[in-house]
C-alpha positions, -999 to 999 in steps of 0.1 A, spaced: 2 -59 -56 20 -93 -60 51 -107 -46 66 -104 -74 60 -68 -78 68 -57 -40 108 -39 -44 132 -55 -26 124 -74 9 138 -105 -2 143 -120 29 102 -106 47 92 -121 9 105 -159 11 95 -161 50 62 -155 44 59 -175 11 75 -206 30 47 -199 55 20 -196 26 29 -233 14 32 -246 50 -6 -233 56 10 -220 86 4 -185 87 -2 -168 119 -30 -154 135 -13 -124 144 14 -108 119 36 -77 130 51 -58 99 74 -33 114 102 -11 98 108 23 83 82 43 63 77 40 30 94 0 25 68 -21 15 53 -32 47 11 -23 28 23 -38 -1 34 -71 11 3 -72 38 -21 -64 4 0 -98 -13 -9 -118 18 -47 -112 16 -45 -123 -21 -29 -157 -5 -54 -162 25 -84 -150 3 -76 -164 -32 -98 -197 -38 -82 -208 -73 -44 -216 -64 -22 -226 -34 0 -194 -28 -23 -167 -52 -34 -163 -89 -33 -129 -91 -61 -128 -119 -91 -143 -98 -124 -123 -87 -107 -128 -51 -75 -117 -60 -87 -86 -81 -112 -77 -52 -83 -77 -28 -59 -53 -53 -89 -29 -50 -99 -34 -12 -133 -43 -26 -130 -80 -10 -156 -84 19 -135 -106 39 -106 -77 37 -108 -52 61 -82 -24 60 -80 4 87 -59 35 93 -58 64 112 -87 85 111 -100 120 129 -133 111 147 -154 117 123 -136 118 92 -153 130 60 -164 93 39 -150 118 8 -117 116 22 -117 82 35 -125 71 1 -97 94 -13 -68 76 9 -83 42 0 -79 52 -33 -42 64 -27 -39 27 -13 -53 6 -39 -32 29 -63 -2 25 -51 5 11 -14 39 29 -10 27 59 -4 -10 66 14 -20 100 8 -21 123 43 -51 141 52 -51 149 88 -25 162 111 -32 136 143 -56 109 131 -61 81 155 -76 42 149 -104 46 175 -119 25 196 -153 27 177 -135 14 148 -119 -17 169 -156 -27 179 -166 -23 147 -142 -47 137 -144 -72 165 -184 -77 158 -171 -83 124 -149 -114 132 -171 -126 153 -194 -138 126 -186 -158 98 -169 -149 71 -189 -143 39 -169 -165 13 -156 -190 38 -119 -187 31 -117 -165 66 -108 -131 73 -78 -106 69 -77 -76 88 -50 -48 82 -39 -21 103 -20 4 94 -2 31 116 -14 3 142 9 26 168 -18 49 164 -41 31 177 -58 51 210 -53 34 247 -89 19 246 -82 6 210 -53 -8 216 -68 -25 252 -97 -37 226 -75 -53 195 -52 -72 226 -82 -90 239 -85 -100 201 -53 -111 202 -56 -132 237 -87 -153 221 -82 -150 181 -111 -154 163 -111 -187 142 -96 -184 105 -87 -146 108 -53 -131 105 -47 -101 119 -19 -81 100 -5 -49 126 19 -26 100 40 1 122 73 21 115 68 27 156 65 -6 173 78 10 201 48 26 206 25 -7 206 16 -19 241 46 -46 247 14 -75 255 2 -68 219 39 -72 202 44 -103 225 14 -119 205 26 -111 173 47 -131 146 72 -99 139 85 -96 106 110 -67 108 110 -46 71 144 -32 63 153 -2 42 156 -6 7 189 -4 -13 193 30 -35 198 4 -65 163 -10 -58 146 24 -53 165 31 -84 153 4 -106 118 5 -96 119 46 -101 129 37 -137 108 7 -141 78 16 -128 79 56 -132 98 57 -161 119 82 -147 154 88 -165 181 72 -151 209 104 -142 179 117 -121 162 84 -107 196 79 -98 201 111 -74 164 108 -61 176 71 -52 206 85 -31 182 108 -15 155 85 -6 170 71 25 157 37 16 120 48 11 98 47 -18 76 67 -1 101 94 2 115 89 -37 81 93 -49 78 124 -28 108 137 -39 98 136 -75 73 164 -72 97 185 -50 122 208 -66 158 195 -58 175 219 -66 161 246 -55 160 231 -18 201 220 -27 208 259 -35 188 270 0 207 252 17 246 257 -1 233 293 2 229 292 40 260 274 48 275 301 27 262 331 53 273 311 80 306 326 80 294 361 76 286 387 108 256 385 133 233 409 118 243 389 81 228 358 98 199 371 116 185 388 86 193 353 64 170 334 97 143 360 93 142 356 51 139 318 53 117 312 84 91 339 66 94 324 29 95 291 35 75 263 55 84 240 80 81 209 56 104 232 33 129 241 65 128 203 75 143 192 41 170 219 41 180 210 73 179 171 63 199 183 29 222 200 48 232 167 67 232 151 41 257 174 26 281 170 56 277 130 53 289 133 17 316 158 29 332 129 54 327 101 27 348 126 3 375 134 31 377 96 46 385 84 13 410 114 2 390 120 -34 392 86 -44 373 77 -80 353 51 -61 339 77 -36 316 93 -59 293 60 -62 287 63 -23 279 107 -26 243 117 -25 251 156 -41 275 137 -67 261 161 -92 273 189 -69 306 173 -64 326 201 -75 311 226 -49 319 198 -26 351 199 -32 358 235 -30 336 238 4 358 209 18 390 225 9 379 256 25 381 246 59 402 232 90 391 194 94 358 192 105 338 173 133 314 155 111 301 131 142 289 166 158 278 185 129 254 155 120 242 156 159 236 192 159 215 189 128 197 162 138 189 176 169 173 210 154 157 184 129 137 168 163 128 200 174 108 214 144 90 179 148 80 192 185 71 225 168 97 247 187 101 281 176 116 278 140 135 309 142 154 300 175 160 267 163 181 280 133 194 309 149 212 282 179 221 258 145 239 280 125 259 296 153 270 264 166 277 253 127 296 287 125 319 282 157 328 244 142 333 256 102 368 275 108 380 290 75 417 275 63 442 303 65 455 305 33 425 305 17 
């Protein structure tokens, strides 16, 4: 991964290449921003510029440069979250993931942690010299996941840095990073990529049809990550689960309990999560559609544009709506599957409090 291939992220892009000609890049870089933007891929680009002998900024084509695409380089070291005593089969398998394609790092556990044994691993590494003499690059990633002795460990790194090492922390939590180890940081924040970027790089680079890369682009949220996911999930399905439910909403208790009991049996919490986040995202498109009283233009800024007809007709349906609430009271059931909270509860309390604010139009 180059600079020139990383989507988007003009502004993270030139920083860092002005820095790159200035040989004045940082001991201590802190990539932070929302999931799925770039922040590996752009980290993987600097190691090619640090490590690559054969050109100022990076050649791309070198052994260093090559080494560095495939996390082969010995002055590289990347880390990431990891159980204890994770599996080297499954280590291997997210490295792979990495080296593949940095936007998305394939998930293996459910709480993996960078330990302190890793962190001393790491710091009896920079202590020495590095192997090809160009220095060292260390990446790590999830670095808010770092436990309370690793994270003590990596700032006493950063209070004395080792000579010609650059230490590259990547976090979409940076809230979550002791405030002493951010303090010693260059931050470079990551923002969320445009849904014509996603869109051109889903076509470009996945040779995905436009009509579709073009919906899974609305519905990224600004993430690769999540547009890549998306393409292995069933849209539609999840978009008919969720039209479905909002359709029962209206209909007697015993209706809606026996519609809570169907979907919290037959479907998972990943699965109930995305409706949920679909179903907010429905009401977002339903405000756009209202604010702007069906004008043409709206339908560039709708997500469900290739629902827009149902739109329509569920818009027209009812009294004016309290979008600003809806979206809270989504969101909040949304946060409360993340804490694991009792999935039935959580959409039994939703969809009562989404049926006492969707009040049926009279005279329809």
């Amino acid at each position: 991964m180059s600079f020139s291939e990383i989507i988007g992220q003009k502004r993270v892009v030139s920083i860092l290449s002005k820095i790159i000609k200035n040989q004045r890049i940082p001991h201590a870089l802190l990539f932070h921003g929302p999931v799925g933007v770039g922040k590996t891929a752009v980290a993987m680009a600097l190691a090619k510029a640090v490590l690559c002998q054969d050109a100022d900024l990076y050649c791309d084509v070198c052994s260093d440069c090559k080494r560095v695409a495939q996390l082969t380089h010995p002055d590289l070291v990347v880390l990431f979250p990891t159980p204890a005593e994770p599996k080297i089969e499954d280590v291997k398998k997210i490295r792979e993931s990495i080296v593949k394609n940095p936007y998305i790092r394939t998930e293996l556990w459910a709480k993996p942690s960078i330990s302190i044994k890793a962190i001393r691993e790491l710091k009896k590494m920079v202590s020495m010299t590095s192997y090809e003499n160009k220095g060292r690059v260390i990446i790590l990633i999830d670095a808010h996941r770092m436990t309370e002795e690793a994270s003590n460990s990596v700032l006493k790194i950063l209070e004395e840095p080792p000579k010609n090492v650059n230490l590259i922390l990547i976090t979409n939590k940076p809230n979550l990073l002791l405030s002493t180890i951010v303090s010693r940081c260059q931050q470079l924040k990551f923002d969320p990529l445009t849904p014509e970027e996603v869109e051109s790089a889903l076509i470009e680079r996945e040779q995905i049809e436009p009509e579709r890369a073009n919906i899974v682009a609305r519905m990224s949220f600004g993430s690769y990550q999540r547009a890549l996911e998306l393409l292995d999930e069933n849209i539609s399905e999840k978009q008919e689960i969720m039209i479905e439910v909002l359709r029962k909403i209206i209909r007697n208790d015993l209706d809606i309990l026996l519609m809570v009991e169907q979907l919290a049996s037959r479907l998972d919490l990943k699965m109930i999560k995305d409706v949920l986040i679909m179903m907010d995202v429905w009401f977002r498109d339903a405000m756009r559609y209202d604010r702007l009283n069906g004008d043409q233009k709206v339908t560039e800024k709708i997500i469900n544009v290739d629902r827009l007809d149902t739109l329509k007709n569920f818009i027209n349906s009812f009294e004016p709506l309290d979008y600003e609430l809806i979206h809270q009271k989504i969101e909040f059931a949304i946060q409360l599957i993340d804490r694991n909270v009792y999935v039935n509860a959580i959409l039994l309390q939703l969809i009562y409090e989404l049926k006492q604010l969707l009040r049926r139009k009279k005279h329809v």
